[in-house]
Each structure stands twice: as C-alpha cells, then as structure tokens.
C-alpha positions in Angstrom: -4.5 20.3 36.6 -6.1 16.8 35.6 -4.9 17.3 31.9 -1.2 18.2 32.7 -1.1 15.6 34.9 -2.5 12.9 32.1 -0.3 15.2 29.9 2.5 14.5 31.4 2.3 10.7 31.3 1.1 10.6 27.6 4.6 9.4 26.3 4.5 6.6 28.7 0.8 5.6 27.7 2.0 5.7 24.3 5.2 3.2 25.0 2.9 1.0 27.0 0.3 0.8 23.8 2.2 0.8 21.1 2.8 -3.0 21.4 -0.9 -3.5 22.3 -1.8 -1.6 18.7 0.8 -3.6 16.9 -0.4 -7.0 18.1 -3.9 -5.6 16.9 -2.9 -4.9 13.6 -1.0 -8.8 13.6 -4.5 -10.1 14.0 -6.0 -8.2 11.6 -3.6 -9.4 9.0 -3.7 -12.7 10.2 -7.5 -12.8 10.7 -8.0 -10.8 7.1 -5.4 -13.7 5.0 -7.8 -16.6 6.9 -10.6 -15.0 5.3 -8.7 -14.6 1.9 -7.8 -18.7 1.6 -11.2 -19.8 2.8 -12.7 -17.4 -0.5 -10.3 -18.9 -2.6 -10.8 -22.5 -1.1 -14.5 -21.7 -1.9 -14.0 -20.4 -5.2 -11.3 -23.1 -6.0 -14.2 -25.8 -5.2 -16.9 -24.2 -7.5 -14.6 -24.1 -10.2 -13.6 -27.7 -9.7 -17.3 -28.3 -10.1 -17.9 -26.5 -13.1 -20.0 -23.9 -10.8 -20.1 -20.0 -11.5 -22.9 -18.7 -9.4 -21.5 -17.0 -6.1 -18.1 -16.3 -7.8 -18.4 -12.6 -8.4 -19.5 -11.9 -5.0 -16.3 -14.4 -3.5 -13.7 -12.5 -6.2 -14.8 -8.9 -4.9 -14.2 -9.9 -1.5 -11.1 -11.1 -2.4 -9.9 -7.7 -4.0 -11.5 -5.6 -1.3 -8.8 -7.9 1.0 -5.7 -6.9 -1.4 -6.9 -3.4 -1.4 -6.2 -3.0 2.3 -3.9 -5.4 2.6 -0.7 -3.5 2.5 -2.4 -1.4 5.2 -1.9 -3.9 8.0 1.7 -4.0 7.6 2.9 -0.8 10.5 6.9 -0.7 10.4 6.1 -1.2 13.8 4.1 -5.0 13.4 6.6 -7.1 12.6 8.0 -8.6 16.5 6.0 -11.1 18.4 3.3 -13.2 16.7 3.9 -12.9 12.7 5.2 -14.6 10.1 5.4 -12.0 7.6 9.1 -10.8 7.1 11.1 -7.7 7.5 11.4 -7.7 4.3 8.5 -6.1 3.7 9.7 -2.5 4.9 12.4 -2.5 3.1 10.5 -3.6 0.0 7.0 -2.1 0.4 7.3 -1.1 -3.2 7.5 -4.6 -4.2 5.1 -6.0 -1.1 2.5 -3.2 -2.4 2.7 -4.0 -6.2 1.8 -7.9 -5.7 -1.0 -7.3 -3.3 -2.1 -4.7 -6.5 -1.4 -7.4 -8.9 -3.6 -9.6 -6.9 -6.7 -7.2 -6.3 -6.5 -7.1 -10.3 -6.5 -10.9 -10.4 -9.5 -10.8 -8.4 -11.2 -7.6 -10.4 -10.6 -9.6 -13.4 -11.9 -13.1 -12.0 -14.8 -10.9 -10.9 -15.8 -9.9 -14.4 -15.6 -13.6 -15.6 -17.7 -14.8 -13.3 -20.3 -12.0 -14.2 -20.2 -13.2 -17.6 -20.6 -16.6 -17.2 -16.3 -17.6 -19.0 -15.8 -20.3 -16.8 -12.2 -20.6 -19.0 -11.3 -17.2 -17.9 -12.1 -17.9 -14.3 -9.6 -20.8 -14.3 -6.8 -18.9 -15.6 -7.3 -16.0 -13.2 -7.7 -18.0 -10.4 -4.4 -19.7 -11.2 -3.0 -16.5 -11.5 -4.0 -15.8 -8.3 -2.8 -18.6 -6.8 0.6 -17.3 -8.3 0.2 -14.0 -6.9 0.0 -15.9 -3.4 3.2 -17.5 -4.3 5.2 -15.2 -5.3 4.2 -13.2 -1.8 4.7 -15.7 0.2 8.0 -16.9 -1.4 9.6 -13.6 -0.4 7.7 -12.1 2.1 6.7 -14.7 4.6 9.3 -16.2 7.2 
C-alpha cells in the first residue's frame, strides 16, 4: 500500500526535483571552471617565473576537468543561475570537441612539464588559454 501510494506521487517528486538537480549540476560547473582558472592562474605564475616543478601535477588536473566537463552540461541546466548558453545543445558537437581540444592542451602541457621544456609549456599554455577563448566566445552568455 505504502509503495503505490509513494508510487503514485513519483511524477510529482520528479517535477519538484528536477530543478533542484539542475541547480546542482550549475554548481558543479561553476564550482569545477573556479577550480580550472585558479590551476591555470597557478600554472600561468610558475611559468612567469621560469618555475616547472608542480606543473604536471596542475596540467593533469586541468585535463581530468575538460574530461568531465561536457558532463555538467544536462539539456535541462541551462535556466536560473548560468551563464553558459543555449547554444551548447544545439552545438554539443562543437561544445564537446573544444573541451577535448583543451584536455589535449593540458595532456600535452603535462608531458612538458615532466620533461623539464619550459618552451613547450609556454606554447601549450597559450594554447590553452585559446581553447578558453574560443569556448567562451561562443558558448558563454
């Protein structure tokens, strides 16, 4: 009796949630792109200063970011308390492929730093910091 009653109410529970799970996944996002620009903040410092050590650790957090990245962007995320644009569902292809390109930025910067090319470090972070461009050029409101 107790679970066709809760049964019965399910699609309700679900309506009333559903925002609640979206805002969620808005802080996630948000929360997981703060954490992104302080690592590249960090990483843009070091290099300033000619520094290397602690790179490779910063540039794999950075691509374990863009690897789930993507994942935090429900059809169903983009009302209330976001920036990022409706754009993206209709270009998730697109949205998808730069977070990819900048996971491999990061991979890339990652090996660098493990061998010590300082020279290859500066270019990949600059091509990160185009990556992050050319996202939020077309995908941010």
């Amino acid at each position: 009796v107790l679970f066709r009653s809760v049964y019965k109410f399910l699609p309700l529970l679900l309506l009333l949630i559903r925002p609640l799970l979206a805002s969620d996944v808005i802080n996630q996002r948000q929360d997981s792109m703060q954490d992104f620009n302080k690592l590249m903040r960090t990483a843009n410092q070091s290099l300033k200063n000619g520094e290397i050590e602690g790179l490779a650790e910063i540039y794999g957090d950075i691509e374990s970011i863009m690897k789930t990245y993507p994942t935090l962007f429900p059809d169903d995320s983009f009302d209330g308390k976001t920036k990022a644009s409706n754009d993206i569902i209709d270009n998730r292809e697109a949205f998808n492929q730069i977070a990819n390109d900048t996971a491999e930025w990061a991979a890339l910067a990652k090996i660098a730093a493990e061998n010590n090319d300082l020279k290859a470090l500066q270019q990949h972070q600059q091509n990160l910091y185009g990556s992050c461009k050319s996202c939020h050029s077309r995908f941010k409101n």
